[in-house]
N, CA, C and O atoms as CSV, one atom per row, in Angstrom:
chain,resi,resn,atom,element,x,y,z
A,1,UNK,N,N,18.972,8.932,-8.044
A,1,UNK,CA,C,18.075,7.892,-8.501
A,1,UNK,C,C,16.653,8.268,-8.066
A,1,UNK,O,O,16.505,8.578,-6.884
A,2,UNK,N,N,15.683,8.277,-8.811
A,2,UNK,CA,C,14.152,8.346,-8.606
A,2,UNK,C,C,14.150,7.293,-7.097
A,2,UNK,O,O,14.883,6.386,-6.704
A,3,UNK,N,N,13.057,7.896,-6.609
A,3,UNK,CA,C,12.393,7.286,-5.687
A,3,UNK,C,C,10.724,6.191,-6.535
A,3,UNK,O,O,10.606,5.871,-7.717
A,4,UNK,N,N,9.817,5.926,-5.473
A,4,UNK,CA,C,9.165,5.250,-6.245
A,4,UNK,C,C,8.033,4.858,-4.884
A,4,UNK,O,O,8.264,4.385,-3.771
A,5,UNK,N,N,6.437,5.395,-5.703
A,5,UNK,CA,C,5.106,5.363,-4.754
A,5,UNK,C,C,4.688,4.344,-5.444
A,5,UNK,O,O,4.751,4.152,-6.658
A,6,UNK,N,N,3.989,3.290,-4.089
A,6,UNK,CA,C,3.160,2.546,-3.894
A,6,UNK,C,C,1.734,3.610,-3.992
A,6,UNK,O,O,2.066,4.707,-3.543
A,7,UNK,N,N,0.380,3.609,-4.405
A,7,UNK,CA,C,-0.476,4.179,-4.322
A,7,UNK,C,C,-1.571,3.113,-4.774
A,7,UNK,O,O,-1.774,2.555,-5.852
A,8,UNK,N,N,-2.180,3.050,-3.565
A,8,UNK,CA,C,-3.512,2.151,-3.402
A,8,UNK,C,C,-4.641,2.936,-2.995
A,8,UNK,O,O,-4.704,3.696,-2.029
A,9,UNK,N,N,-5.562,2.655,-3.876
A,9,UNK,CA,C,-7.213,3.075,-3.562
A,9,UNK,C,C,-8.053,1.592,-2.757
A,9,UNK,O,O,-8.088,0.524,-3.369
A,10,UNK,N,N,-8.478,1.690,-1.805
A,10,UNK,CA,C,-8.922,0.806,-1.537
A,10,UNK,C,C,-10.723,0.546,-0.378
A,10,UNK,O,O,-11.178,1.272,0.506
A,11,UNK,N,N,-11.119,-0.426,-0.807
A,11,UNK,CA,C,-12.257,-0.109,-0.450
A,11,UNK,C,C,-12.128,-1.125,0.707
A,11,UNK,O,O,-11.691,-2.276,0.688
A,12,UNK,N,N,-12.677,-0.314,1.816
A,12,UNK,CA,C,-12.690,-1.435,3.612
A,12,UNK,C,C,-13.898,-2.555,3.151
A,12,UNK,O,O,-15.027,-2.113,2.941
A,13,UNK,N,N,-13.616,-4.085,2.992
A,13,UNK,CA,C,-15.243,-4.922,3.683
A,13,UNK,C,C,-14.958,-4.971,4.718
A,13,UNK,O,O,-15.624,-4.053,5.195
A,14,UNK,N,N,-14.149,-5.602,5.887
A,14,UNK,CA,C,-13.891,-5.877,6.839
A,14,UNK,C,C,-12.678,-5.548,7.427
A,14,UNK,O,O,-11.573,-5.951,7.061
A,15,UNK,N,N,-12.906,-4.851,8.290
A,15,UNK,CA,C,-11.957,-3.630,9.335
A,15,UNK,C,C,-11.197,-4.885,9.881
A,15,UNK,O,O,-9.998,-4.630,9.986
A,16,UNK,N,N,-11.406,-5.718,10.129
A,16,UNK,CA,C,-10.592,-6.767,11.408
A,16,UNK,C,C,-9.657,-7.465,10.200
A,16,UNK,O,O,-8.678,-7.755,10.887
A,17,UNK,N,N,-9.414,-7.801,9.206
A,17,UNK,CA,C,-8.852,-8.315,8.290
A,17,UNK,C,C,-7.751,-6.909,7.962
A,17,UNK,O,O,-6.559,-6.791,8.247
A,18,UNK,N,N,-8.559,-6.078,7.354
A,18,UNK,CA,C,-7.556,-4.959,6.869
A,18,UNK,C,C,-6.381,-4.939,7.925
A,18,UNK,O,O,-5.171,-5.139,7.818
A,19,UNK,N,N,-7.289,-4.587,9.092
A,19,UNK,CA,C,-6.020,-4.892,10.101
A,19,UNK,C,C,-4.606,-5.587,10.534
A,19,UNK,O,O,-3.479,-5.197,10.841
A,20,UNK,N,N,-5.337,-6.919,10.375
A,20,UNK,CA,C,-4.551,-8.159,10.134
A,20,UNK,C,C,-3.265,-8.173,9.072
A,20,UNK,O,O,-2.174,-8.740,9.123
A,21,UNK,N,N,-3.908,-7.262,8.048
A,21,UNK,CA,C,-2.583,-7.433,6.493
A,21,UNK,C,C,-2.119,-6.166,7.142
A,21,UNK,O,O,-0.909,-6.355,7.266
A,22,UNK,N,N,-2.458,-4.701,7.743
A,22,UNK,CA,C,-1.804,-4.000,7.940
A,22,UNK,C,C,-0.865,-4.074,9.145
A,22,UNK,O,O,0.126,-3.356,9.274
A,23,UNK,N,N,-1.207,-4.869,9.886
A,23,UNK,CA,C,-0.098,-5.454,11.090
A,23,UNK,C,C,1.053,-5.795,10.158
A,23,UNK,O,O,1.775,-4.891,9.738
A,24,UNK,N,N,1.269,-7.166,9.793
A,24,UNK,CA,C,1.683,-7.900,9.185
A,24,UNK,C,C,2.585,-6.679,8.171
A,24,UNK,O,O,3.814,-6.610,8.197
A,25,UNK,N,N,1.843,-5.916,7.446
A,25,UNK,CA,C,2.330,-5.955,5.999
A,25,UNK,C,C,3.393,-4.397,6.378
A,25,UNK,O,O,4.190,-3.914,5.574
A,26,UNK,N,N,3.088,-3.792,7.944
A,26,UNK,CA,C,3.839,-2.337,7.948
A,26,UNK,C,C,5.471,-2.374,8.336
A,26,UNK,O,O,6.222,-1.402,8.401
A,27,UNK,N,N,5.819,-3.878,8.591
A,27,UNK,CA,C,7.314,-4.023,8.833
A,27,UNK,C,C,7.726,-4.455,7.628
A,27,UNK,O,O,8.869,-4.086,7.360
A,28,UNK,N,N,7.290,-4.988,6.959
A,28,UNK,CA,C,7.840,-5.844,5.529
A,28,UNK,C,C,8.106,-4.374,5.060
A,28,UNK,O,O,9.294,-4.050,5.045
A,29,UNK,N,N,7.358,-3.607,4.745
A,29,UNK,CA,C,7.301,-2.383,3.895
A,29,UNK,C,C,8.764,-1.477,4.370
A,29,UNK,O,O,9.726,-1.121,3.690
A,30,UNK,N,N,8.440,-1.286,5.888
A,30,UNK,CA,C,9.545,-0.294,6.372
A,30,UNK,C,C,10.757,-1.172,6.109
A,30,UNK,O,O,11.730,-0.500,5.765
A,31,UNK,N,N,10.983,-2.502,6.172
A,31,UNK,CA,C,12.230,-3.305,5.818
A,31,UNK,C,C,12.772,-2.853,4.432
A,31,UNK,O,O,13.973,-2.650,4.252
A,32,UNK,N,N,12.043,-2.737,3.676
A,32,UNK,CA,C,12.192,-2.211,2.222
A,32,UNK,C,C,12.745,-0.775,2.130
A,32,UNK,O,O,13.431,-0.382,1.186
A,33,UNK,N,N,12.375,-0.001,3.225
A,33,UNK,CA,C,12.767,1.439,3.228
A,33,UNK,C,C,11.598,2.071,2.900
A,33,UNK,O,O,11.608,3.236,2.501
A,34,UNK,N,N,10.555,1.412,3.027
A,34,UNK,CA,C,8.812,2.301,2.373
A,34,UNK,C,C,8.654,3.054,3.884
A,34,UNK,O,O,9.015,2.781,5.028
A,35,UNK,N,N,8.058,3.937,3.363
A,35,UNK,CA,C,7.781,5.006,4.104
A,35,UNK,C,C,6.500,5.748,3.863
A,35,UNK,O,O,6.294,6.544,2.947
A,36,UNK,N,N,5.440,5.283,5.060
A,36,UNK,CA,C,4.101,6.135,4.323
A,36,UNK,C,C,3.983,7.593,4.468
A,36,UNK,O,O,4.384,8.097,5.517
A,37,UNK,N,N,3.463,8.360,3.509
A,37,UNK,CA,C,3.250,9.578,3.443
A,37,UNK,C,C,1.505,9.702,3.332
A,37,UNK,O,O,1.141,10.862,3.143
A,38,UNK,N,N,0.538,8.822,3.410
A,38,UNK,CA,C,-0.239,9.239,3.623
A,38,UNK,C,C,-0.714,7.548,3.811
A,38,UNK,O,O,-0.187,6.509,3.412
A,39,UNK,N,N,-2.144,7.860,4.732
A,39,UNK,CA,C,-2.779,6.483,5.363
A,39,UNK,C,C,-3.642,6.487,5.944
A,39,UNK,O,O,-3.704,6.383,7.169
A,40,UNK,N,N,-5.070,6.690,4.696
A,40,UNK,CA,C,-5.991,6.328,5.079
A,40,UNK,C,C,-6.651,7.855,5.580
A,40,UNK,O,O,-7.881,7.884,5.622
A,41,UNK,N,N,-5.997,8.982,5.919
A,41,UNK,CA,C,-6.076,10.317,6.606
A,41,UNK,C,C,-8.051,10.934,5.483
A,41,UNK,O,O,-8.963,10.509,4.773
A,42,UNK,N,N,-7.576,11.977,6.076
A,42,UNK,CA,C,-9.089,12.886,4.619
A,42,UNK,C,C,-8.467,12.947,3.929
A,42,UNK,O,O,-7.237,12.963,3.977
A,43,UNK,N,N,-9.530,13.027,2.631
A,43,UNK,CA,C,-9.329,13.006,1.460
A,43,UNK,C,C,-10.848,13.877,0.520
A,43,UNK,O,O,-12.036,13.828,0.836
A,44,UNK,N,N,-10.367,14.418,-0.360
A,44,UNK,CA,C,-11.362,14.699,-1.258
A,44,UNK,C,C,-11.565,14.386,-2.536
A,44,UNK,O,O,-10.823,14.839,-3.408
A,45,UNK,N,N,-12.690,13.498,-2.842
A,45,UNK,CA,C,-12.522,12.748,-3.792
A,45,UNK,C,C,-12.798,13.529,-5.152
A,45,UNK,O,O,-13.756,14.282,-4.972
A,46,UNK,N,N,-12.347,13.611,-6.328
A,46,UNK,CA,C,-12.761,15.238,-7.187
A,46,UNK,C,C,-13.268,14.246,-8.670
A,46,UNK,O,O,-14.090,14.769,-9.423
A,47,UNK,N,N,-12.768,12.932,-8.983
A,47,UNK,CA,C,-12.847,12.549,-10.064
A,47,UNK,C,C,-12.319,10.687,-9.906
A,47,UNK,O,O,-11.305,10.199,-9.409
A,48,UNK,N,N,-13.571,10.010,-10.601
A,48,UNK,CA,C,-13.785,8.786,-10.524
A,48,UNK,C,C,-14.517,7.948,-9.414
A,48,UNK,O,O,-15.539,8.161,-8.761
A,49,UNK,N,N,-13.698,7.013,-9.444
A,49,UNK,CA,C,-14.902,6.412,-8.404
A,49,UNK,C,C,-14.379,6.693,-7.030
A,49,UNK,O,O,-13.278,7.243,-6.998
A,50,UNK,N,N,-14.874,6.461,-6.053
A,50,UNK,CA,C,-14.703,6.566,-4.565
A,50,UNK,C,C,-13.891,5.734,-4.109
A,50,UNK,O,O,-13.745,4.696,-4.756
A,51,UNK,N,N,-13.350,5.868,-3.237
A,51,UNK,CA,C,-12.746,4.342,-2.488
A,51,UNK,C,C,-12.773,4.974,-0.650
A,51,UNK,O,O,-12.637,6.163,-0.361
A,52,UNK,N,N,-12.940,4.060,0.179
A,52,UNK,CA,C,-13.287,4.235,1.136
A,52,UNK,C,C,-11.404,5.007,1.859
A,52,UNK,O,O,-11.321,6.000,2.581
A,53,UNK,N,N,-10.444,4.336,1.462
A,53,UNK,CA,C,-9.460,4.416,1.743
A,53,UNK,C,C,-8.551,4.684,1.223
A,53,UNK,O,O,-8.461,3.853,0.319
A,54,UNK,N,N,-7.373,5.631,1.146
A,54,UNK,CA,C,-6.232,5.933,-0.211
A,54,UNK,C,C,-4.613,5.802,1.036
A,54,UNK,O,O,-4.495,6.366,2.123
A,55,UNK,N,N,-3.587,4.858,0.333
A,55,UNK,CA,C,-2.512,4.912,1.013
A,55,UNK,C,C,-1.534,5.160,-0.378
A,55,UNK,O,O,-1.472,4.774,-1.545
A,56,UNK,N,N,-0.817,6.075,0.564
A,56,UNK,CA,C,0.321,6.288,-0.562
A,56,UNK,C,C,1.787,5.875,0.438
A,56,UNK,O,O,1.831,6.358,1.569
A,57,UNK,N,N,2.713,5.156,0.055
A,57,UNK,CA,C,4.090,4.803,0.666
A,57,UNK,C,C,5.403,5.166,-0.330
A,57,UNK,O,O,5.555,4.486,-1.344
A,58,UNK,N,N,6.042,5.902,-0.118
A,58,UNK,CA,C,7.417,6.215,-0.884
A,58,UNK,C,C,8.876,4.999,-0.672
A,58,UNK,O,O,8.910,4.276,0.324
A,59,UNK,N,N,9.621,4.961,-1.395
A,59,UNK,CA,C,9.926,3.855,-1.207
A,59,UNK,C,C,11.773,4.122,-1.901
A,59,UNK,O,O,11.645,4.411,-3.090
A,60,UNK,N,N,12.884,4.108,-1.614
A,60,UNK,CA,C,13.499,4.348,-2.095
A,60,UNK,C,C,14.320,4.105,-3.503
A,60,UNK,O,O,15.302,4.802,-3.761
A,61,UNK,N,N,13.834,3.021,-4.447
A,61,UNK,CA,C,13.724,2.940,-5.695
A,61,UNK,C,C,12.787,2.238,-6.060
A,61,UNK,O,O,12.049,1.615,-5.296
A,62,UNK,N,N,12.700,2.264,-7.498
A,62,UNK,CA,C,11.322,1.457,-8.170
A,62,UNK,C,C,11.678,-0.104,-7.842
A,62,UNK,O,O,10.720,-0.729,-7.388
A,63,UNK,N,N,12.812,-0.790,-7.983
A,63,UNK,CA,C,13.302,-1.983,-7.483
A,63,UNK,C,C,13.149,-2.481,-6.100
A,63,UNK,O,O,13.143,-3.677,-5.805
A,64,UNK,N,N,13.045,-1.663,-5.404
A,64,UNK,CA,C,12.594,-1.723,-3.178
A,64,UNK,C,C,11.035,-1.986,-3.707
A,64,UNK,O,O,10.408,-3.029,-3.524
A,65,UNK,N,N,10.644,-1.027,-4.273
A,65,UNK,CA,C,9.011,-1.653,-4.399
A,65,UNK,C,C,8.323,-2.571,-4.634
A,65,UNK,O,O,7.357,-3.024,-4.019
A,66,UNK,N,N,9.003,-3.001,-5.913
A,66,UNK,CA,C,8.622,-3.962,-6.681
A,66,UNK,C,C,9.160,-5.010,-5.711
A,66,UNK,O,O,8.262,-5.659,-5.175
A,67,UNK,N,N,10.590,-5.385,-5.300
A,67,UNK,CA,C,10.738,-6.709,-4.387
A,67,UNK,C,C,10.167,-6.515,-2.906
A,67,UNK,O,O,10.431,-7.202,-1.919
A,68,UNK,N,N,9.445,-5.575,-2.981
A,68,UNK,CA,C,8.904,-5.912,-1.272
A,68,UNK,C,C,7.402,-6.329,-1.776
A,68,UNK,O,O,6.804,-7.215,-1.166
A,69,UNK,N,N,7.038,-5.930,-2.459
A,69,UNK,CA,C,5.424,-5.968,-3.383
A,69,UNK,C,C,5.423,-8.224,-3.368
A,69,UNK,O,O,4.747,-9.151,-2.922
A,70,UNK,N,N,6.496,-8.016,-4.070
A,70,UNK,CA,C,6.926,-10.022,-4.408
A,70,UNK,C,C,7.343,-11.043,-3.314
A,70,UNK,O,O,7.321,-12.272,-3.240
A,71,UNK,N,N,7.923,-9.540,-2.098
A,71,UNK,CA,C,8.708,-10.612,-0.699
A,71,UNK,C,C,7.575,-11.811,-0.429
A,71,UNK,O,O,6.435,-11.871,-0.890
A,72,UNK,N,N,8.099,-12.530,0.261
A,72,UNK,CA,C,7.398,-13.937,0.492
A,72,UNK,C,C,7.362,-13.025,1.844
A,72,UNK,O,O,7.724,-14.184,2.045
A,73,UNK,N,N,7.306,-12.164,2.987
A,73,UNK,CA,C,6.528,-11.220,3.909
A,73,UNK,C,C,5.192,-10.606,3.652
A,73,UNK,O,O,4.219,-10.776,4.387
A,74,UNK,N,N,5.199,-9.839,2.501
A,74,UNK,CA,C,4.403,-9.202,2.026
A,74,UNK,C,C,3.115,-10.140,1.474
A,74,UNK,O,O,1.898,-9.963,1.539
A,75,UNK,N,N,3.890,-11.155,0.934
A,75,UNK,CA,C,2.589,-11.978,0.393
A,75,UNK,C,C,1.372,-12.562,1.651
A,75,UNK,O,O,0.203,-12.603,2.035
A,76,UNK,N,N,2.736,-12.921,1.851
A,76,UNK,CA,C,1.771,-13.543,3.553
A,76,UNK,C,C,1.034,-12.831,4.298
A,76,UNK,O,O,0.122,-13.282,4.992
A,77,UNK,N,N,1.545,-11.008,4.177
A,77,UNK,CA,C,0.390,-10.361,4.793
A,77,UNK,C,C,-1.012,-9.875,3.933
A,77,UNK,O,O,-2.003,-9.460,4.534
A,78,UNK,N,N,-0.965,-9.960,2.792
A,78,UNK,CA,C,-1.839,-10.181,1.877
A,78,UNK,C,C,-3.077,-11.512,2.150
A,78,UNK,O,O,-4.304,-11.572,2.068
A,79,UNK,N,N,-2.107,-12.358,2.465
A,79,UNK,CA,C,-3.312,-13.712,2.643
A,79,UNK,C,C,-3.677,-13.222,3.668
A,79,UNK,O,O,-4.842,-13.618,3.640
A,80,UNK,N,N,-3.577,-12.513,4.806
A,80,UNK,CA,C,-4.101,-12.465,5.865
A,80,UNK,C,C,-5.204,-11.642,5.765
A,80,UNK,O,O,-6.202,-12.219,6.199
A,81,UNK,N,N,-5.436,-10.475,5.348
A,81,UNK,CA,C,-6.114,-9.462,4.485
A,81,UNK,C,C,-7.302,-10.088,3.450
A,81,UNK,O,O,-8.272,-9.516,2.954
A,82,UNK,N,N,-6.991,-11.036,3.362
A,82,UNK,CA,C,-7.829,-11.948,1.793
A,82,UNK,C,C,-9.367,-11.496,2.203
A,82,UNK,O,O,-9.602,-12.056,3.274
A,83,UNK,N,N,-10.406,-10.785,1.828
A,83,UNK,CA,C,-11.932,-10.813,1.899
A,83,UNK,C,C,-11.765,-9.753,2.738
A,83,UNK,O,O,-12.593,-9.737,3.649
A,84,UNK,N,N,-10.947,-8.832,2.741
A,84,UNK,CA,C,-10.929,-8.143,4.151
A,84,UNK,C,C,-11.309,-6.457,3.331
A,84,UNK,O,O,-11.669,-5.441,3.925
A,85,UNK,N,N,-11.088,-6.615,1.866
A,85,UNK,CA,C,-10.613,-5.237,1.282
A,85,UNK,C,C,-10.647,-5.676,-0.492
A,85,UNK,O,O,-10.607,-6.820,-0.945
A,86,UNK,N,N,-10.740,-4.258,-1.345
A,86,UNK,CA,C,-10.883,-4.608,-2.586
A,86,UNK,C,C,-9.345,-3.316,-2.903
A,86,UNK,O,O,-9.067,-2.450,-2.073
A,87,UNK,N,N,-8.753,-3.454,-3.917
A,87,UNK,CA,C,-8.018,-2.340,-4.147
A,87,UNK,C,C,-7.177,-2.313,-5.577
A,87,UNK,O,O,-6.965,-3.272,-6.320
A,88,UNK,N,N,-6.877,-1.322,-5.699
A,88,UNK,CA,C,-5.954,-0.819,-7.052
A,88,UNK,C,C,-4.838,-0.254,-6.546
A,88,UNK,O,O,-4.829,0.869,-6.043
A,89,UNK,N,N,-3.334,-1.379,-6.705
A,89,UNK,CA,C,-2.213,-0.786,-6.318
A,89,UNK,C,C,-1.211,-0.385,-7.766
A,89,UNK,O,O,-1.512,-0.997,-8.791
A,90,UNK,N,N,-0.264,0.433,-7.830
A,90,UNK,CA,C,0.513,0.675,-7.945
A,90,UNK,C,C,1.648,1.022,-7.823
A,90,UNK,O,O,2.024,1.118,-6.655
A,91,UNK,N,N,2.727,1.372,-8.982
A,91,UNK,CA,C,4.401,1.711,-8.189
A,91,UNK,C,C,4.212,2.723,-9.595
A,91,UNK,O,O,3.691,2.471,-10.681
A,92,UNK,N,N,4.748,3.739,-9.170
A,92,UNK,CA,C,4.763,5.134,-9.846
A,92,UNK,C,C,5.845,5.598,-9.761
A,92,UNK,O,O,5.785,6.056,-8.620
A,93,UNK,N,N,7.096,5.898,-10.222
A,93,UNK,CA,C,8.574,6.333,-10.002
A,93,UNK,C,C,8.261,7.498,-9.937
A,93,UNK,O,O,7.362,7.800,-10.722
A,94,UNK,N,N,8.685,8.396,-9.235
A,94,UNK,CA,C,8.875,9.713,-8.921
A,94,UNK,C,C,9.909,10.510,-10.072
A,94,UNK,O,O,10.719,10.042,-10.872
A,95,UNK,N,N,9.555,11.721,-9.816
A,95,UNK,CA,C,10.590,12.908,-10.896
A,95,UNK,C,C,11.912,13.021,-10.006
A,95,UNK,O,O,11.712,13.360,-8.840
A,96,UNK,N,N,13.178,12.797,-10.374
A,96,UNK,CA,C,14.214,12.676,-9.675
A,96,UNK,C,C,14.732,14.402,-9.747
A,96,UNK,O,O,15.757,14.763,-9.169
């Protein structure tokens, strides 16, 4: 079965918030079986716009993603995060 990436571009306003949803939001994820492969590390940006921050999390099917994305965990670490960050997420199934 395909696996399946979370991949967010995201821009920091406020470091103490980001924080807050990333407390919160890194057990919901690993509960799901997500697993980050990259977070926030260097990056070189080659084409489009910038984003201050890029996380990518693997996840063991497109279905783990999508219901941890919807968990009533996840949401809640989202509100916590609210004004904290701007971003573009996705779920991308992998080549099996």
């Amino acid at each position: 079965m395909p696996k399946a990436l979370w991949i967010a571009h995201v821009n920091v306003l406020d470091a103490e918030k980001l924080a807050a949803y990333a407390s919160a939001a890194t057990p919901v994820i690993a509960s799901y079986g997500g697993v980050f492969l990259a977070r926030g590390g260097a990056y070189e940006q080659l084409e489009g716009p910038d984003h201050t921050r890029n996380v990518v999390a693997q996840f063991p099917s497109l279905q783990a993603a999508h219901d941890c994305y919807h968990s009533e965990g996840y949401q809640a670490a989202i509100k916590l995060g609210e004004g904290g960050f701007q971003r573009s997420l996705m779920i991308v199934e992998t080549i099996d």
